[in-house]
C-alpha positions in Angstrom: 0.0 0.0 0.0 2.7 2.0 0.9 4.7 2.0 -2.4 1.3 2.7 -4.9 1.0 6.1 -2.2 4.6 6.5 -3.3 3.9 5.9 -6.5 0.8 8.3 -6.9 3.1 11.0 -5.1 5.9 10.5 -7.5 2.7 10.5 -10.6 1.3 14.1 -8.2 4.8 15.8 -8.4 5.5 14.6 -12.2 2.6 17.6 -13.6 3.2 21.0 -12.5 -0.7 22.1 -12.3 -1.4 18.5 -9.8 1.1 19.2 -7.9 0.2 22.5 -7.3 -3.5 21.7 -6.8 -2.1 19.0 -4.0 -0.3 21.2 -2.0 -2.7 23.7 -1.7 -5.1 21.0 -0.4 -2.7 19.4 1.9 -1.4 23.2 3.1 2.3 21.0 2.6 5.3 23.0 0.7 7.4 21.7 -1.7 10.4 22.0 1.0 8.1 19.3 3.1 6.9 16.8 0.7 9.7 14.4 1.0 9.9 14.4 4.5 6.0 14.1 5.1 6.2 10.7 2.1 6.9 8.8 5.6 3.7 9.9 7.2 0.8 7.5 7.2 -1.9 10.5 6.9 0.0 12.1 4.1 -0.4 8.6 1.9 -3.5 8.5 2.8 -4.4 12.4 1.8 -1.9 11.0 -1.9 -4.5 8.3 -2.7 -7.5 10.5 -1.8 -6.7 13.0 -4.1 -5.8 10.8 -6.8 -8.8 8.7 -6.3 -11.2 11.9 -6.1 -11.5 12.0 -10.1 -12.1 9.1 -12.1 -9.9 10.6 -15.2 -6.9 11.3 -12.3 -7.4 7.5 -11.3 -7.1 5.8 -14.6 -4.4 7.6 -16.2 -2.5 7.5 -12.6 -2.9 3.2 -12.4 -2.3 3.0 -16.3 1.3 4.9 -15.7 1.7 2.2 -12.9 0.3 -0.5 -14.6 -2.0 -1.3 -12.2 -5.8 -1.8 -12.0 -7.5 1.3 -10.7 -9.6 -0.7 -8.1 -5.8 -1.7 -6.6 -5.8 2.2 -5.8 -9.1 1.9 -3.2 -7.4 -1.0 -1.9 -4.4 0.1 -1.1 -6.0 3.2 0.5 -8.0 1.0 2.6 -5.3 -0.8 3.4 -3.4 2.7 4.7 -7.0 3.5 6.3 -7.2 0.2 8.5 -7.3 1.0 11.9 -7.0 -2.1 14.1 -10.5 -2.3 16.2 -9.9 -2.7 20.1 -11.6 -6.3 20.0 -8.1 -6.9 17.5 -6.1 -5.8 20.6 -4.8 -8.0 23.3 
């Protein structure tokens, strides 16, 4: 899950006009978006935004190679919080 939120980061930064769009969504800079790659939340805001427009999801999984629904999943995967009945 991890490395397709990388991968839609590294997809985000590769067009000037999505990458602007993203960081003024997040409120991130561009000094920051390395550094915040190895928060949790940030993937999870990555995948959001790529999965918020159908267009932005297909062209995003086609440069991956990957089938769009894997995109959901790894988000859900990201999103899984472990219920307390799941705690010892």
């Amino acid at each position: 899950a991890e490395i397709v939120a990388i991968q839609a980061l590294s997809f985000i930064a590769g067009d000037p006009e999505r990458l602007g769009l993203f960081l003024a969504e997040t409120g991130i800079g561009p000094e920051t978006l390395r550094s915040s790659a190895a928060d949790p939340q940030f993937l999870i805001s990555v995948l959001n935004f790529v999965l918020r427009d159908d267009a932005t999801a297909k062209t995003f999984a086609d440069s991956v190679e990957l089938h769009p629904t894997n995109i959901a999943a790894a988000l859900q995967v990201l999103e899984d919080k472990p219920w307390e009945r799941d705690t010892p």
